[in-house]
C-alpha positions as CSV (number, residue, x, y, z in Angstrom):
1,X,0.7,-11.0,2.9
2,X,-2.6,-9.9,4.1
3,X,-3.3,-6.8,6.6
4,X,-2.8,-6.8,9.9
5,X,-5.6,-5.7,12.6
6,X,-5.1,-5.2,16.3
7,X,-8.3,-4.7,18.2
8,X,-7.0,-2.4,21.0
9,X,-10.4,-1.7,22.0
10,X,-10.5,-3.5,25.1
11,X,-7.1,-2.9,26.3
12,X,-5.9,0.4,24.5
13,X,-7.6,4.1,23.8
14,X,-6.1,5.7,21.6
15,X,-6.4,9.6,20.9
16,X,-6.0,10.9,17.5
17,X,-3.1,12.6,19.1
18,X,-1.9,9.6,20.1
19,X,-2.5,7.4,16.6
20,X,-1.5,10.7,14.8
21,X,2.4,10.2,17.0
22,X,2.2,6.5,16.2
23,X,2.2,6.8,12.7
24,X,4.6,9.5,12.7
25,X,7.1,7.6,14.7
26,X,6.4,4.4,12.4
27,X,6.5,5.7,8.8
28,X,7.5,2.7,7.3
29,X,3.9,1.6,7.9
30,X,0.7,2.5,6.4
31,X,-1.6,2.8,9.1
32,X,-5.7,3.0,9.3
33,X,-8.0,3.3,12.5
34,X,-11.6,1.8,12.2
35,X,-14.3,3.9,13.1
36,X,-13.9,1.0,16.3
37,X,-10.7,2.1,17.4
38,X,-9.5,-0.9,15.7
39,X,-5.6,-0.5,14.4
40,X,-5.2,-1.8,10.7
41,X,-1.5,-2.8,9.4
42,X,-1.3,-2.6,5.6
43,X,1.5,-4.1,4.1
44,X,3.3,-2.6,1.1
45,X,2.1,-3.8,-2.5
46,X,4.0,-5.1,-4.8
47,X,5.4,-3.7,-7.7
48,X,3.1,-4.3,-10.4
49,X,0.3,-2.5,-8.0
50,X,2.4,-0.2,-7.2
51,X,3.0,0.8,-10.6
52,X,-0.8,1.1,-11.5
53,X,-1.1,3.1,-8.2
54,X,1.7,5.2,-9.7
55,X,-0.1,5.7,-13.1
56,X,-3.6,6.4,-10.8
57,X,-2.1,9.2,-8.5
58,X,0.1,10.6,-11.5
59,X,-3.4,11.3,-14.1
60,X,-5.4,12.7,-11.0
61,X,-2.8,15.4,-10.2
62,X,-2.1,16.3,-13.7
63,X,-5.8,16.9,-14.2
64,X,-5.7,18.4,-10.6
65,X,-3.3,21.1,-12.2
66,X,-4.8,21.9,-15.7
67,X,-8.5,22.2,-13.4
68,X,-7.3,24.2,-10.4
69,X,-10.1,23.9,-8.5
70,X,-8.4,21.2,-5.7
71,X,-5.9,19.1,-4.4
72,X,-5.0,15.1,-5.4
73,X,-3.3,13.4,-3.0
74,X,-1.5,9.9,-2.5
75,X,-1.7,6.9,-0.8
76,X,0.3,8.2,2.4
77,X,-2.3,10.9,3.4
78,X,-4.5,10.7,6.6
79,X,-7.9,11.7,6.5
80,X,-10.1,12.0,9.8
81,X,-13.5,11.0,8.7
82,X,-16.6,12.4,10.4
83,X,-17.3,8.7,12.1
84,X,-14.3,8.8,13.7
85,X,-11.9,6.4,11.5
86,X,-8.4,7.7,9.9
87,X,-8.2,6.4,6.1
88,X,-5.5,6.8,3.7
89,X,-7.3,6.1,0.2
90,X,-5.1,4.8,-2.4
91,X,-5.7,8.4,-4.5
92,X,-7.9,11.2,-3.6
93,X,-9.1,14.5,-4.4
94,X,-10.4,17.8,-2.1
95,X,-11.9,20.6,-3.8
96,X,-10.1,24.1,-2.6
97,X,-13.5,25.8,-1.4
98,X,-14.0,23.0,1.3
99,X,-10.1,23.1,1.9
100,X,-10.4,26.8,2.5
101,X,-13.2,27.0,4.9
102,X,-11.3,24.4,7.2
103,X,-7.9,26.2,6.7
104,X,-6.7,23.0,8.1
105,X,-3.3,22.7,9.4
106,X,-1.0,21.1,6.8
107,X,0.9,18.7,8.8
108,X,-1.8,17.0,10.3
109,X,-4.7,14.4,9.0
110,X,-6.9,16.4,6.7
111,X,-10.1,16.2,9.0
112,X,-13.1,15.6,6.4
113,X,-13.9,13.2,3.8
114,X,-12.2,14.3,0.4
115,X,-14.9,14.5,-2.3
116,X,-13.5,11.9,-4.2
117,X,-11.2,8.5,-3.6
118,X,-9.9,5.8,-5.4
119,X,-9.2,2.1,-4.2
120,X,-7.1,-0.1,-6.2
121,X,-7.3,-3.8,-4.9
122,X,-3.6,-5.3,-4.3
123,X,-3.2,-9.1,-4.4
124,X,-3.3,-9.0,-0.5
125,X,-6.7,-6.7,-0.1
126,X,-9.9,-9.2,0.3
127,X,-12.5,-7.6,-1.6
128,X,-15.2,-7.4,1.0
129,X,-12.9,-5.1,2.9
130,X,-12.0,-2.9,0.2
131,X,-15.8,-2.8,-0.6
132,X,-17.4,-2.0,3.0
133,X,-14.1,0.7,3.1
134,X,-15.6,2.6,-0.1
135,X,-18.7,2.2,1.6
136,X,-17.8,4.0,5.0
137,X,-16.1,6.6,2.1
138,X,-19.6,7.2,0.8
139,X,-21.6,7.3,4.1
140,X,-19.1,9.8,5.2
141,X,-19.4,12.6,2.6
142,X,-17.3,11.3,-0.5
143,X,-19.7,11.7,-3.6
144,X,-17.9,9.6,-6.0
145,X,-15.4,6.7,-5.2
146,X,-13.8,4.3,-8.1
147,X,-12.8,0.4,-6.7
148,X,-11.1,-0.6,-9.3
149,X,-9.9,-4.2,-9.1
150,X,-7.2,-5.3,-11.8
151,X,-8.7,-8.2,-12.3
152,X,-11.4,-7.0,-14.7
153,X,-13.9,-5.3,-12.5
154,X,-14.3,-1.7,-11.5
155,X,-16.9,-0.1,-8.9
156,X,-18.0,2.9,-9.2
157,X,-19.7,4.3,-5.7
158,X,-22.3,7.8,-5.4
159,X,-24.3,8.6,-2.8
160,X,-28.1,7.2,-2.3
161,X,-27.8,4.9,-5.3
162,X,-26.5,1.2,-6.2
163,X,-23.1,0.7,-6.5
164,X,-22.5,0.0,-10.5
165,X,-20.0,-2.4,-11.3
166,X,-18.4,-2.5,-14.7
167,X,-16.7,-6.2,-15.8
168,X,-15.7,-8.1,-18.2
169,X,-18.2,-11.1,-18.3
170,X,-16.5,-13.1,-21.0
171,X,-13.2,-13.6,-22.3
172,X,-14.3,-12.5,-25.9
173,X,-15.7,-9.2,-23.8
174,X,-13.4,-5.8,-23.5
175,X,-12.3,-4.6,-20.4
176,X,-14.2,-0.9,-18.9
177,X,-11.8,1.2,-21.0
178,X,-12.1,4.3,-18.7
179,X,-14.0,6.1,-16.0
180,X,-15.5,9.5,-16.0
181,X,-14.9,12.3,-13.2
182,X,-18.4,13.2,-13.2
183,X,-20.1,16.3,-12.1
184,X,-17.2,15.8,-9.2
185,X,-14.4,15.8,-11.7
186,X,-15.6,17.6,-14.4
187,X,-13.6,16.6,-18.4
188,X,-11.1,13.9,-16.0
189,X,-11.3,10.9,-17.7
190,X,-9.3,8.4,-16.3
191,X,-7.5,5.6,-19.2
192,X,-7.9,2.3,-17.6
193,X,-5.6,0.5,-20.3
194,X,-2.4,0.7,-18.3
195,X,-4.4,0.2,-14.6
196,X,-6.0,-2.9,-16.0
197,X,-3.7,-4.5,-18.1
């Protein structure tokens, strides 16, 4: 099952009040607005990518917790990017400084773009998608994003430069092992031998 998309542009407004109630009164959904007002319906993943997601969100926060110096959060939070579109990246991460200059209001959509996102590519996400998402991520203020695609390949996205793509180009060829947090993340390192696998 592949995502949905309803362009409500000609017919149909919406507010971020408004998407904010909709996806609020329809939580079984995981809702996105495009930066077009277009309304995206994701379905949920099966369990083998939901597992990896698991592993993904559960090494970010326990590095978030031995570092201090932000927040990770899961798949079902909003964010309110500066170009106008609501994304829910599949693991992120917010550093506390920018977090306490907003003093955003916790039960809404965090309105910025966290510092750093993850996208893990589900047998139902077309790449191309998943790959002009992490691009809107970067061109909003995310300085490092990780595509990482279980089937061998992992993206790694920075602002003003190439996107660098680590794969496996032969069968006799290992897998990326692990990814770096950068100057972002400073000492995470994430283990891709249970993501990939």
């Amino acid at each position: 099952m592949t995502a949905l998309i309803l362009n409500l542009s000609r017919t149909i407004e919406l507010t971020d009040e408004q998407f904010f109630q909709l996806c609020q009164n329809n939580r079984d959904l995981r809702l996105e607005r495009t930066a077009e007002g277009e309304l995206i319906i994701m379905p949920p993943t099966g369990w083998e990518s939901g597992n990896r997601n698991s592993r993904l969100t559960q090494r970010l926060g326990n590095w978030t917790d031995a570092d201090g110096t932000g927040l990770a959060f899961d798949s079902s939070t909003g964010f309110k990017l500066p170009n106008g579109a609501n994304r829910s990246p599949d693991a992120s991460w917010v550093s506390r400084k920018r977090l306490e200059a907003l003093n955003p209001d916790p039960d809404r959509f965090l309105p910025l773009a966290p510092d750093f996102v993850v996208e893990l590519r589900s047998a139902s996400d077309s790449l191309k998608t998943v790959q002009q998402k992490m691009q809107e991520y970067i061109e909003n203020g995310v300085r490092l994003g990780w595509l990482i695609d279980p089937q061998q390949q992992v993206e790694i996205y920075r602002p003003g430069q190439e996107v660098e793509v680590l794969r496996r180009r032969s069968p006799s060829e290992t897998s990326p092992t692990s990814l770096l947090g950068e100057d972002v993340l400073p000492g995470f390192v994430l283990d891709l031998t249970q993501i990939l696998s």
